[in-house]
N, C-alpha and C positions, 0 to 999 in steps of 0.2 A: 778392459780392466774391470775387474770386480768391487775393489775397495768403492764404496759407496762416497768416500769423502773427498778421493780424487774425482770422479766420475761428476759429482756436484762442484769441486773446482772450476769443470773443464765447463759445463754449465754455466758458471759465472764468467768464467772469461772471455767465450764465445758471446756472450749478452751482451758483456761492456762491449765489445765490438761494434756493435747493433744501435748502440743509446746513442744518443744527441750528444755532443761532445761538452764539457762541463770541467770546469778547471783544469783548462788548458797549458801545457808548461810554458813557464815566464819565458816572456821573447817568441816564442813561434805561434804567438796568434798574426800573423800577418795573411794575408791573401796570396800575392804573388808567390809561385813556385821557386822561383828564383831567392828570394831572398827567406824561404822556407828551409831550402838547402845551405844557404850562409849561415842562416843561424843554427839548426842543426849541427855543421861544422864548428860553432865557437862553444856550444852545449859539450861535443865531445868533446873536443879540448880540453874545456872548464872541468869536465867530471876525471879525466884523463890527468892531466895533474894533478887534483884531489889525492886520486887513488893511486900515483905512483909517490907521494909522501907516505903514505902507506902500508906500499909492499905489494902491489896490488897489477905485478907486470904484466902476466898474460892481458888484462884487460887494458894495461896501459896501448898494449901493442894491437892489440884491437881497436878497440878506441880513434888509435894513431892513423892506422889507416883506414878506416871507414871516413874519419876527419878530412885526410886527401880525399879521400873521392867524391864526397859532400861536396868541397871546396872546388873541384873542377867541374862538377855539372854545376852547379852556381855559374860560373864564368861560361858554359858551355849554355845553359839556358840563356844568361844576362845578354850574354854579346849575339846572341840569333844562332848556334850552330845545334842547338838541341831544341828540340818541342820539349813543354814541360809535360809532355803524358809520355813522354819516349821513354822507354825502360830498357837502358845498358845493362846486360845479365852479365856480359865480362868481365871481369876487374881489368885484363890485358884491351878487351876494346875501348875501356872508360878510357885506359890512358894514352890510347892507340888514338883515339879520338882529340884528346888535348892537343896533343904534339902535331896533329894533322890540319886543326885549326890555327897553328904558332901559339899556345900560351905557353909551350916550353917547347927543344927540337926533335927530335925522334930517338936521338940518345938517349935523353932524360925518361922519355916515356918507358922508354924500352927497359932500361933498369929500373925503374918505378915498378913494372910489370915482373919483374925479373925478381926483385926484391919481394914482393906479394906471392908471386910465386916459391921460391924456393924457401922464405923466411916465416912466412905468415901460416902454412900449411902446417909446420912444423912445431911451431906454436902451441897451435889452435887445437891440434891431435897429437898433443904432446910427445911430436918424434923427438924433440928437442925440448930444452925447457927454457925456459924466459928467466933473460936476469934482469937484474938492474939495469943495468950498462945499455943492454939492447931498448930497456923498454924509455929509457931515457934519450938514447939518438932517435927510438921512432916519434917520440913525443915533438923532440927538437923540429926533425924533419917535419912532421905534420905541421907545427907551429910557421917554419918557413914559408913552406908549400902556400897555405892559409895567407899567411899577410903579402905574400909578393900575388898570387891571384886577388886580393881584397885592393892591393894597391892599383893593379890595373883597371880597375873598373871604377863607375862614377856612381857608385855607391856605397862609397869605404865608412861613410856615417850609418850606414845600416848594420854596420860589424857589430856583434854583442862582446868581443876581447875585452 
């Protein structure tokens, strides 16, 4: 690209990459990977409702489910079934993976997966468009998802909700 102002953008934001990290967002200065990911998921959340009082659905529904899959490698690193360096590129193996450890049964997952797939696609490259309604159940769902994997683990005091 030519514009010299973009070109110096990309400059800048390639650098912040690079620096020592420096006002850190509230709640995810912690260490553990695990509860990196917790909080993470209560961050989307928190911004996630903000922006669906708003109007703000596509991102609600994004949002929605990145907060799921936060919220299973959390429970997937906490309980031993994930190394915190492993990198699930799936969204269907993320949740291929829950249900194979029991945090939900293979029904659950399989629609989880099903739902990401046929809903989130559609979304995101506006073959469909986000309403309310949808960005509202995915928020719900996310919310659920979140507190029933936060309640199985013995660190539900680490929740940022």
């Amino acid at each position: 690209m030519e514009n010299s102002d973009v070109v110096e953008a990309l400059d800048a934001a390639e650098r912040s990459f690079e620096r020592s990290p420096k006002n850190i967002e509230t709640g995810l200065d912690v260490e553990e990977a695990e509860l990196v990911q917790l909080r993470r998921a209560c961050r989307l959340l928190a911004a996630a409702s903000r922006l669906l009082n708003d109007g703000y659905y596509t991102v609600v529904i994004e949002s929605s489910f990145v907060a799921v899959e936060r919220s299973i490698q959390f429970r997937l690193i906490h309980d031993g079934a994930m190394e915190p360096s492993e990198v699930i590129s799936s969204h269907r193996r993320l949740y291929q993976r829950g249900a194979e450890v029991g945090l939900y049964d293979e029904q659950f997952g399989t629609r989880l997966a099903e739902l990401w797939n046929q809903n989130r696609t559609k979304t995101y490259y506006r073959l469909g468009m986000a309403t309310e309604a949808q960005a509202k159940a995915m928020h719900e769902l996310a919310s659920k998802v979140h507190q029933n994997l936060i309640n199985g683990s013995q660190v539900r005091h680490e929740c940022l909700c």
